[in-house]
C-alpha angles and dihedrals in degrees: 000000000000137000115218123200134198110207144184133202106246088223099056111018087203098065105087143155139176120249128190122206121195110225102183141001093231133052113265134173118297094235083055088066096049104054087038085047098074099056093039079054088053106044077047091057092042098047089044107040093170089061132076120198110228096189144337140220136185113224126172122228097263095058098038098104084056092055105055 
């Protein structure tokens, strides 16, 4: 599963990307990710303070590609 992100730098709000976190190496549960999926939000936004997540979203691998 992954977790993407849509972001925004804090200094200019339209400035934003899309950014895609891997959670695990093997397909879980999607309400895994989503409980998972706060914490993996909030070790993002630590490790990048410039940055504001806008929203979230759990997807798994097979549908990755569609995501983006």
């Amino acid at each position: 599963m992954f977790v993407i992100l849509s972001v925004c730098l804090l200094s200019d709000p339209t400035s934003c990307r899309t950014e895609r976190v891997q959670q695990s190496v093997d397909e879980r549960p999607p309400v895994a990710c989503i409980v998972e999926g706060q914490s993996t939000v909030a070790i993002w936004q630590q490790q990048h303070p410039a940055w504001h997540v806008d929203k979230w979203k759990c997807v798994p691998r097979s549908r990755l590609d569609q995501a983006l």
